[in-house]
C-alpha positions in Angstrom: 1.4 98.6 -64.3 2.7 95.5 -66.3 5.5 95.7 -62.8 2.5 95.7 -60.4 1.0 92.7 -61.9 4.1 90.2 -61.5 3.8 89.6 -57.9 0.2 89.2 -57.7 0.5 86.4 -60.7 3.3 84.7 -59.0 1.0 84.3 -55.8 -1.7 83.3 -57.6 0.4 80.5 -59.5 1.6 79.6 -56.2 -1.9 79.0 -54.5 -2.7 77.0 -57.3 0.4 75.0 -56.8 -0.8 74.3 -53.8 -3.9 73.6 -53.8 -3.2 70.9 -56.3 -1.1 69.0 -53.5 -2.9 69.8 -50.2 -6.9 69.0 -51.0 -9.4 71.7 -48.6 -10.6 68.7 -47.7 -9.1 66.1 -45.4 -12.2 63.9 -46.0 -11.8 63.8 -49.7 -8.4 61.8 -49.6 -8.9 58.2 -50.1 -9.5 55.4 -46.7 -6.7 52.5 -46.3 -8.1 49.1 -47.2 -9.3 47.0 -44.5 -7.3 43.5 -44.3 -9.2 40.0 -45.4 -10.3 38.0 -43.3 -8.2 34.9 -42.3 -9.8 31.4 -43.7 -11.3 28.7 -41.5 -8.6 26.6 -39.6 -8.1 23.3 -41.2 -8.5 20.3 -39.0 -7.8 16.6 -39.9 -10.7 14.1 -39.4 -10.8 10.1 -39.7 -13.8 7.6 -39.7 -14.6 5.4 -36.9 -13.7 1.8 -37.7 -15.4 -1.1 -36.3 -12.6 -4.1 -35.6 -11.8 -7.4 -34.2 -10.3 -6.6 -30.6 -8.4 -8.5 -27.7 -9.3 -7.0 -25.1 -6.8 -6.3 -22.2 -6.5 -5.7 -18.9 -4.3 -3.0 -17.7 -3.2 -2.7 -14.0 -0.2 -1.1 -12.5 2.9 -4.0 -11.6 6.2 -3.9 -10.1 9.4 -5.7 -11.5 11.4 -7.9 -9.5 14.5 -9.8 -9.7 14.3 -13.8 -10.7 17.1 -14.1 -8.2 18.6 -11.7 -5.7 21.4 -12.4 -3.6 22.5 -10.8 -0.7 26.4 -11.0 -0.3 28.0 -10.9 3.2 30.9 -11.6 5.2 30.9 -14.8 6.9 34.5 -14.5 8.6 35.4 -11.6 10.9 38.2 -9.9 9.2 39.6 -6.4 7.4 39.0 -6.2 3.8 41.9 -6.0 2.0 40.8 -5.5 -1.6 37.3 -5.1 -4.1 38.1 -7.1 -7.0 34.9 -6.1 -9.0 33.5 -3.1 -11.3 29.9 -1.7 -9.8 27.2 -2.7 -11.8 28.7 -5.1 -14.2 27.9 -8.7 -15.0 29.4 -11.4 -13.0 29.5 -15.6 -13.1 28.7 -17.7 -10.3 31.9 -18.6 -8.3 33.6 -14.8 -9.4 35.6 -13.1 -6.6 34.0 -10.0 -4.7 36.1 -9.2 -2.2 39.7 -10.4 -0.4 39.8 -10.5 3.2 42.9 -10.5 5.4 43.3 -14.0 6.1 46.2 -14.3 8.4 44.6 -15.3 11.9 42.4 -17.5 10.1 45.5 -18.7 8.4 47.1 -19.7 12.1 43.8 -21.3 13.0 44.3 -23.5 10.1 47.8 -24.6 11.5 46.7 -24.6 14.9 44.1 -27.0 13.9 46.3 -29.3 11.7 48.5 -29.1 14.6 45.4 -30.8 17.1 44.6 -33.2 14.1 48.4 -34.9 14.0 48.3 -35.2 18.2 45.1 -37.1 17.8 46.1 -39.1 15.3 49.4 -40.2 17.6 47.3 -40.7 20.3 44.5 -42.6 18.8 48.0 -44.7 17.2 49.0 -45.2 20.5 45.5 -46.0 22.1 45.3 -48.5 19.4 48.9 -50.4 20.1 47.8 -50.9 23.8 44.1 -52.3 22.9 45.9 -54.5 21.3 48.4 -55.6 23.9 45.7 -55.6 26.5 43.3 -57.5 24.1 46.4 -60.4 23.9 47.4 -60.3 27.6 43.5 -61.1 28.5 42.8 -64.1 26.7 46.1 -65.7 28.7 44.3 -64.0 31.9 47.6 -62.0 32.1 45.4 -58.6 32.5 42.2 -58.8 33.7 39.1 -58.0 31.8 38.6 -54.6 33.9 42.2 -53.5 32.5 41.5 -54.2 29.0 38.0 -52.4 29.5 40.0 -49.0 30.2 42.4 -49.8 27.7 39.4 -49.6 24.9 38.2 -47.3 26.0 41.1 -44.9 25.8 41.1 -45.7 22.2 37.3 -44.8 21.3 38.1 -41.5 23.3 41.3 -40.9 21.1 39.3 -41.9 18.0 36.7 -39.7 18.9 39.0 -36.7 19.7 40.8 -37.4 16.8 37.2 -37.0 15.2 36.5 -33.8 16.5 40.3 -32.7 15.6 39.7 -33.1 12.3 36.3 -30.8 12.3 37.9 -28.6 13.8 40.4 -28.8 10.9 37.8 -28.5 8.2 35.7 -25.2 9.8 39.3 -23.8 9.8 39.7 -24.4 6.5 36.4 -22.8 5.7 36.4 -19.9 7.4 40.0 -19.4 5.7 38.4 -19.9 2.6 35.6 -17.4 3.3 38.4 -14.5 3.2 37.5 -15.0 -0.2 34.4 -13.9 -0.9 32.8 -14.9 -4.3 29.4 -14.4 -6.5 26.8 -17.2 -5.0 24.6 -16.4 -8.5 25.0 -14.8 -12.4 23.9 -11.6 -12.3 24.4 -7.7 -11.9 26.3 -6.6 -9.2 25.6 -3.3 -7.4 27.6 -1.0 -5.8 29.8 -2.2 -2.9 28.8 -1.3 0.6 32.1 -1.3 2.2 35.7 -0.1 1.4 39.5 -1.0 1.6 39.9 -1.4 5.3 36.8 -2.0 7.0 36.3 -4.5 9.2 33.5 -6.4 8.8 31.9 -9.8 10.3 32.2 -8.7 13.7 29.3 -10.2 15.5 27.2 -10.1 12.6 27.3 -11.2 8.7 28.0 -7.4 7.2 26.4 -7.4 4.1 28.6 -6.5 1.6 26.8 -6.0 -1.9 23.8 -7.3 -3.7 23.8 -9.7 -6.9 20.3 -9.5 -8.9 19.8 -12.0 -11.4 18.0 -9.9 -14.5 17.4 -11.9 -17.5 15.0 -13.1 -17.4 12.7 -11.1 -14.8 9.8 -10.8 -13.1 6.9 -8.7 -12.9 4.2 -9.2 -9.5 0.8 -7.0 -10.2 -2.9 -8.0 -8.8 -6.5 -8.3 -10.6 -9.5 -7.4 -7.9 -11.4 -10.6 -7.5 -14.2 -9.6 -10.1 -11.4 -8.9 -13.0 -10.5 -12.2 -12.2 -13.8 -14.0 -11.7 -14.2 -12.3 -15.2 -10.9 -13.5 -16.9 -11.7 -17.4 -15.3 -15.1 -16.9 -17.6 -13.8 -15.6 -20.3 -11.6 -18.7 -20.1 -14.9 -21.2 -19.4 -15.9 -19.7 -22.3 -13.2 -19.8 -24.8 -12.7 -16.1 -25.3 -9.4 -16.4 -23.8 -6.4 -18.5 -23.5 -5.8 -21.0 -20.9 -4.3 -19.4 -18.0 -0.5 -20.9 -18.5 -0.8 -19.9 -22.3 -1.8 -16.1 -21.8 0.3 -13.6 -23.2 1.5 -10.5 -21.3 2.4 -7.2 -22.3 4.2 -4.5 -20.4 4.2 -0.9 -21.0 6.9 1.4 -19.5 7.0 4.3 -17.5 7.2 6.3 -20.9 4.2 4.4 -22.7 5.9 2.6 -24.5 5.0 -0.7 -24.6 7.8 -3.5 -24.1 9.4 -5.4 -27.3 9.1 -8.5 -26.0 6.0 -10.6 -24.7 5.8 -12.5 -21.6 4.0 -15.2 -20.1 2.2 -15.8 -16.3 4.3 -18.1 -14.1 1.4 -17.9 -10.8 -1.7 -17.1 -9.5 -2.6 -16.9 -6.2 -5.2 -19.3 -5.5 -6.4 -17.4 -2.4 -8.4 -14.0 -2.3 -6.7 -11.7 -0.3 -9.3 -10.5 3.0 -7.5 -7.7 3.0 -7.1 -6.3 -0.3 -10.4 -8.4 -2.1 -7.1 -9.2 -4.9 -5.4 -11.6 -6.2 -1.6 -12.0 -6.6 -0.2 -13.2 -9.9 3.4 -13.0 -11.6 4.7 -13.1 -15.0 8.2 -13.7 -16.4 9.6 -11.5 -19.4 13.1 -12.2 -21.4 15.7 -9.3 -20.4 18.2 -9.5 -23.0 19.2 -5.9 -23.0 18.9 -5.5 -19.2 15.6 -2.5 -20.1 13.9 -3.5 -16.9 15.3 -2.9 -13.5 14.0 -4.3 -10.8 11.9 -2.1 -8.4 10.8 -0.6 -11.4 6.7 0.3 -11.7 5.1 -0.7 -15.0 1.9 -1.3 -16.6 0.8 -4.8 -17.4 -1.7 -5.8 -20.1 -3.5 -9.6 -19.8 -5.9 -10.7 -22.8 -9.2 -11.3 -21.0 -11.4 -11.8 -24.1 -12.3 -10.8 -27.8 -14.7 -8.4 -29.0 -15.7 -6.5 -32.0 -16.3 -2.9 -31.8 -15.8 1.0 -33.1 -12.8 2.4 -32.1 -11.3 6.2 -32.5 -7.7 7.2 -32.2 -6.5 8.3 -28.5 -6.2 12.0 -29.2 -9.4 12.7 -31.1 -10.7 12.1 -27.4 -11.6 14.2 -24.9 -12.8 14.8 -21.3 -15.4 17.6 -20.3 -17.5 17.9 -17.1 -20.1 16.4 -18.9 -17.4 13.1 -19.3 -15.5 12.2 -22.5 -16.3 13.6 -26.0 -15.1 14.0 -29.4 -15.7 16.8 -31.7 -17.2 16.4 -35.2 -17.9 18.8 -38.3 -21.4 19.1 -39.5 -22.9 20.0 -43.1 -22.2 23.6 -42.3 -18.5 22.6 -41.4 -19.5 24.0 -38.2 -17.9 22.1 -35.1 -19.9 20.1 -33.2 -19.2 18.4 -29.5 -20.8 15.1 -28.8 -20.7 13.0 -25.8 -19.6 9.1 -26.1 -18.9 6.3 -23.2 -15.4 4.3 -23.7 -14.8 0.2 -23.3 -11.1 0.7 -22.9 -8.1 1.1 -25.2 -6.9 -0.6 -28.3 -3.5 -0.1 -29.3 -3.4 3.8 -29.8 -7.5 3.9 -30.5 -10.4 4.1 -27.9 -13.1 1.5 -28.4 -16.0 3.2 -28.1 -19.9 1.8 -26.6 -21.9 4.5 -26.9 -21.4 7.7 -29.0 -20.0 7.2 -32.4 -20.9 4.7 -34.9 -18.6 3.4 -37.7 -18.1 5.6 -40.5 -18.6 8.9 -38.6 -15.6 11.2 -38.5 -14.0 12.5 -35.9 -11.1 15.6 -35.3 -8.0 14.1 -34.3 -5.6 17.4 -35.8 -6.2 20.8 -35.1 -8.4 20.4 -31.8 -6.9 23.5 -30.0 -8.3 25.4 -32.9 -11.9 23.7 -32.9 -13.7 25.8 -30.9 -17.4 24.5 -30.5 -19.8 26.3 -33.2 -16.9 27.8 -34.9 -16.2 27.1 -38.9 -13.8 24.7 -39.5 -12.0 23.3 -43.3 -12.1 19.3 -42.6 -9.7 17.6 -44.2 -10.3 13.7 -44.4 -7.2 11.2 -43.4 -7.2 8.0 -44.9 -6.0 5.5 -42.3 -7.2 2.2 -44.3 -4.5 -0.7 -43.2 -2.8 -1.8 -45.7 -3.8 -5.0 -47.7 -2.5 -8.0 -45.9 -1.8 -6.2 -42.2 -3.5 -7.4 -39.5 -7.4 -6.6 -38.6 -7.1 -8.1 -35.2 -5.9 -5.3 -32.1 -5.2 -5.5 -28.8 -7.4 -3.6 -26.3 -7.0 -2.3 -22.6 -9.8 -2.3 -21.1 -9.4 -0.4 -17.6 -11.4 -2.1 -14.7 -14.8 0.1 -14.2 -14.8 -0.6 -17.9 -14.8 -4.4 -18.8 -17.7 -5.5 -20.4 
């Protein structure tokens, strides 16, 4: 019996086994944890400042050369040799280019050749004058002879004048095989090669010189901006016109190292355009600007106080431009504003914001409208001593 009873124990202790590591119940084992939920974004706010501002006006400008020279042959001949780098620096008077120069070289003789006949005939013209002149006054001649006699000798001192031009525009033209700078500047690349033949019924141009330092910009105010600049001058909000400083911004944004001043205004309205043309002249040390080159240029019209917010806290809906706020909830809020132009990296703001309010300039992409935000407050006080007054670009449907 005790041998019957040993299998049916070990099964039993088996199931038990079992049943300790494989629950009836699927139900019964325990659920995973559900992940927390990830905290608010954190977006960076500053307060609206009210500042002293310059305001500016900002229209689109071209740069141009103070001097630009257009180098061409003058002489009919085959160029021999380029004696300069492409794009370098050159000095007035600097050889260009070296033209084969020997029929202009025979001219040269041919014509010193004309000169000594004339000379020996205006010698000889002179020697019988002379004669004739003596022979007269004992009636040995008569008057009618020593007429033609002086007047061989004008005509031989007259040829002998026109020898002698000839002469010197053989000379010139000789000299003209040479071809040299006319003005400093930067050369640019050479439109001809070793053996071309050029000045052959026409002055081939050869190269350009452009004089770059210092340079010029040409840009145009509408006649209102300028009506409006004229009164903010009347008015002494602005600088008299000769004194007004001018700013450039490249095509990067960034705005020029050095300042400039206007060198003339147009004192005629365009009819066609309702603008008016005016020029200003910036240092070029480093050769930066290139002429041809579209910038932006910035003119103090007047000054102003206002609230301004940085650039990038601002931005444009259907509804128009907007900045995004945090209210007691920490909520995100949108809220419309109008904008008087830029000052230095800042919007000055008319309508919209008032000073001390905070806007979101980091973290924007992740400040949804109504969602829950962390602010975090930047402190962008200027530093004790650094300038309160700013410059600001006012846009033209903007100008107060």
């Amino acid at each position: 019996m005790h041998t019957r009873l040993t299998p049916i124990l070990t099964a039993l202790c088996l199931a038990l086994l079992l049943s300790g590591c494989w629950p009836d119940n699927p139900s019964s084992a325990k659920a995973p944890v559900a992940p927390a939920a990830p905290p608010p974004p954190e977006v960076e706010m500053v307060a609206a400042a009210r500042k002293t501002l310059s305001l500016q006006q900002q229209v689109p400008g071209r740069l141009q050369a103070v001097r630009t020279a257009e180098v061409r042959a003058r002489v009919e001949g085959i160029v021999e040799q380029v004696l300069f780098a492409e794009g370098s620096e050159v000095k007035a008077g600097a050889p260009l280019y070296r033209l084969d120069a020997r029929a202009l070289e025979s001219q040269v003789k041919s014509a010193q050749a004309a000169v000594d006949s004339a000379i020996a005939e205006r010698l000889l013209a002179k020697q019988t004058v002379d004669r004739a002149n003596t022979l007269v006054n004992t009636k040995a001649i008569s008057h009618q002879e020593f007429d033609q006699a002086d007047a061989r000798y004008k005509k031989a001192a007259a040829d002998l004048l026109a020898a002698e031009a000839a002469l010197g525009r053989a000379r010139i033209d000789l000299e003209y095989t040479h071809v040299t700078a006319p003005i400093d500047g930067r050369v640019g690349r050479t439109l001809v090669t070793e053996g071309a033949l050029v000045g052959q019924k026409e002055a081939t141009r050869l190269t350009t010189i452009e004089q770059l330092d210092p340079i010029r910009v040409n840009f145009t105010l509408s006649s209102p901006e300028w009506f409006r600049l004229q009164r903010a001058i009347r008015q002494g909000g602005a600088q008299p016109i000769a004194q007004v400083a001018v700013q450039l911004l490249l095509d990067d944004d960034v705005p020029y190292s050095l300042t400039g001043h206007l060198l003339f205004t147009d004192m005629a309205v365009d009819p066609q355009t309702g603008s008016v043309a005016l020029r200003a002249e910036f240092a070029n040390p480093d050769r930066v600007l290139l002429p041809g080159q579209f910038v932006r240029v910035q003119i103090a019209l007047a000054t102003a106080e206002g609230v301004t917010v940085p650039q990038r806290a601002v931005q444009t809906s259907p509804q128009g431009q907007m900045v995004l706020m945090v209210d007691e909830h920490n909520k995100v809020t949108p809220r419309l504003i109008k904008t008087g132009g830029f000052s230095g990296q800042d919007w000055l703001v008319t309508e919209g914001v008032k000073a001390g309010e905070k806007v979101i300039v980091n973290g924007v992409q992740k400040a949804r409208p109504g969602s829950v935000v962390t602010p975090k407050i930047l402190d962008v006080t200027p530093p004790v001593g650094g300038a309160q007054e700013q410059s600001a670009t006012t846009p033209a449907t903007h100008i107060p």
